[in-house]
C-alpha positions as CSV (number, residue, x, y, z in Angstrom):
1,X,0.8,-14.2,-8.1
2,X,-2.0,-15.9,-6.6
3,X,-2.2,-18.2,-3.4
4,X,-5.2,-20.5,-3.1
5,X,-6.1,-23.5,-0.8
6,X,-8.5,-24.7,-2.9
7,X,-8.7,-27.8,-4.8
8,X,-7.7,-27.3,-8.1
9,X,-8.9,-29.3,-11.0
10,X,-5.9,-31.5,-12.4
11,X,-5.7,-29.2,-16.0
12,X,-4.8,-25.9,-13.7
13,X,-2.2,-28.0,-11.2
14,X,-0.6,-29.5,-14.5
15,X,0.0,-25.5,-15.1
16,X,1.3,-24.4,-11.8
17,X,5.4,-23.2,-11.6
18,X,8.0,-23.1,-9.2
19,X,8.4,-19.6,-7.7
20,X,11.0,-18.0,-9.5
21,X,12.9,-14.6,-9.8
22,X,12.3,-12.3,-13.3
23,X,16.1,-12.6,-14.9
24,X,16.2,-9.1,-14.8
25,X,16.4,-9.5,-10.9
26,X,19.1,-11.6,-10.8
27,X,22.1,-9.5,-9.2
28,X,19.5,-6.4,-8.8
29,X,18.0,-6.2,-5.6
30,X,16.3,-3.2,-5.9
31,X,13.5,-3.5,-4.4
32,X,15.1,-4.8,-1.3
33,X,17.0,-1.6,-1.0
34,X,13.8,0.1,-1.6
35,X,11.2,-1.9,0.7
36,X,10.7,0.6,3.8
37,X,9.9,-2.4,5.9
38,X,12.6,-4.3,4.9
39,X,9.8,-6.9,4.0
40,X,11.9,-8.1,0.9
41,X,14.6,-10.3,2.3
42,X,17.8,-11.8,0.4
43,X,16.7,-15.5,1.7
44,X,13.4,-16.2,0.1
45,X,12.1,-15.0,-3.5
46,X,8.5,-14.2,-2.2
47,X,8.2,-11.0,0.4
48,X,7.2,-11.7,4.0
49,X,3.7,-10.2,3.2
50,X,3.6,-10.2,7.5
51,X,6.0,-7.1,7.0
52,X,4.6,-5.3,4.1
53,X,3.4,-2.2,4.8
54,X,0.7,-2.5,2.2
55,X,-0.8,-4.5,4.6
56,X,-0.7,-2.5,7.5
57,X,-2.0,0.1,5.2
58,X,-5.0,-1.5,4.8
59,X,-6.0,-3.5,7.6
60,X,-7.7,-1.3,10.2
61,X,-6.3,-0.8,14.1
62,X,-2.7,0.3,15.6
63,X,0.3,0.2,13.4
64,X,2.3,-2.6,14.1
65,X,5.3,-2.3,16.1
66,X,7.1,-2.9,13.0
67,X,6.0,-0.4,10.9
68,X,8.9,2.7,11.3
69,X,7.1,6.1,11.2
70,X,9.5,7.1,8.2
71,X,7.8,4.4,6.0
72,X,4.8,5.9,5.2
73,X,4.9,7.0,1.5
74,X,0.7,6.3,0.5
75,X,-2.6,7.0,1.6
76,X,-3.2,3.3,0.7
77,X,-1.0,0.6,-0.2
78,X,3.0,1.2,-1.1
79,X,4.1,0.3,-4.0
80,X,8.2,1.6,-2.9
81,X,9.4,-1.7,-4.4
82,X,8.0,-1.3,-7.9
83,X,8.6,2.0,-8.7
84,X,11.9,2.0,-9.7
85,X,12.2,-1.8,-10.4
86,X,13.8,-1.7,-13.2
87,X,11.7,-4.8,-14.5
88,X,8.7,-2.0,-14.3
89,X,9.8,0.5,-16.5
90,X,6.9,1.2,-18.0
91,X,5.2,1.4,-14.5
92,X,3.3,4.6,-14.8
93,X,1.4,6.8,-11.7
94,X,-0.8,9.8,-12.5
95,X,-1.8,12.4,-10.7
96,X,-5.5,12.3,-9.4
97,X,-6.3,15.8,-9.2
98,X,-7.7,15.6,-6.2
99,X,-6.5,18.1,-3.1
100,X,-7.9,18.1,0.1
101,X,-7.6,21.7,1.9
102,X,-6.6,22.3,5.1
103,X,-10.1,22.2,6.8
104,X,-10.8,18.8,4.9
105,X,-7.4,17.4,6.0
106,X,-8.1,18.6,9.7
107,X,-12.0,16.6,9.6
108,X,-10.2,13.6,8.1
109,X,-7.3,13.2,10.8
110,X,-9.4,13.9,13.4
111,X,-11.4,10.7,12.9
112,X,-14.0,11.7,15.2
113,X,-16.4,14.1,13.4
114,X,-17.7,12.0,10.8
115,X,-20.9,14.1,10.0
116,X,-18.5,17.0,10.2
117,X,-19.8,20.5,7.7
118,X,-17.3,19.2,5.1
119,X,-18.3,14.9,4.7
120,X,-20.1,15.6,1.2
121,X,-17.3,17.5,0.2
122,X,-15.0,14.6,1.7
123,X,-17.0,12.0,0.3
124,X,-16.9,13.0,-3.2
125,X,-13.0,13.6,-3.4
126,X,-12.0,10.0,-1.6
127,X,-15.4,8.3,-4.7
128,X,-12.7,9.7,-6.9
129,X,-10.1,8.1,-5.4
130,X,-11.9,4.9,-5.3
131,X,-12.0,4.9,-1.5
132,X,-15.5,5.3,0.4
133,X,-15.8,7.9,3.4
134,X,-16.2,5.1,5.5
135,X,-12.8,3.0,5.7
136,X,-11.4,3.3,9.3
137,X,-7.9,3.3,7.8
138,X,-8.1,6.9,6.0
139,X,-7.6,9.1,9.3
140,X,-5.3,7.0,10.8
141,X,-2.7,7.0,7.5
142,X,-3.1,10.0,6.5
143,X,-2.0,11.4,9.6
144,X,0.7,8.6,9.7
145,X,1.8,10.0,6.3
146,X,1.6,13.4,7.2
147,X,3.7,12.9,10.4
148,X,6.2,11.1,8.0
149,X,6.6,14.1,5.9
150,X,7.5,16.4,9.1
């Protein structure tokens, strides 16, 4: 879905729809179950995007009060209420490859050595990932995540 303030020409508002549910959700409610921020509520179709950890995931700073240490599942994003939505079921992940090693996890987590022995090695690993060296959210949720796993 999209959200926009801008001023649409009248063709695209003739083409706009009400927010509705998939009929495959009727009765379903996966996802809510799901959603480890409880983010997906039973009294509104759309999530409350304030709640979704996806956002916290990505937005730099202190986890929100909100945000239970058991909920971390990613490095980025979340993705909890699609993957076994049964309206996904063709919803596929694959595995990157990539591993970081104990010594690369350590520089990582520690946030503070940047120009640590190991950033080339760092550096080329997240450019597979799609993710630069650089985002001040990779230290802090991957040590969220990793204190989730304990």
């Amino acid at each position: 879905g999209y959200l926009t303030d801008a001023d649409l020409p009248p063709e695209a508002r003739r083409n706009l729809q009400a927010t509705a549910l998939l009929d495959e959700c009727e009765g379903c409610r996966v996802c809510t179950a799901l959603c480890p921020t409880s983010a997906i509520a039973d009294d509104r179709i759309l999530l409350h995007v304030e709640h979704c950890l996806t956002l916290a995931n990505e937005t730099a700073g202190q986890w929100p009060s909100w945000v239970p240490p058991s909920a971390h599942n990613a490095l980025i994003g979340c993705l909890a209420c699609q993957r076994l939505c049964p309206a996904n079921p063709e919803m596929q992940t694959a595995d990157s490859g990539v591993v970081f090693d104990e010594a690369e996890t350590n520089e990582l987590i520690a946030e503070s050595d940047r120009d640590g022995p190991l950033r080339a090695s760092i550096r080329r690993k997240l450019e597979i990932l799609g993710r630069s060296y650089d985002e001040p959210v990779i230290g802090r949720n991957l040590k969220a995540l990793l204190n989730a796993r304990v």
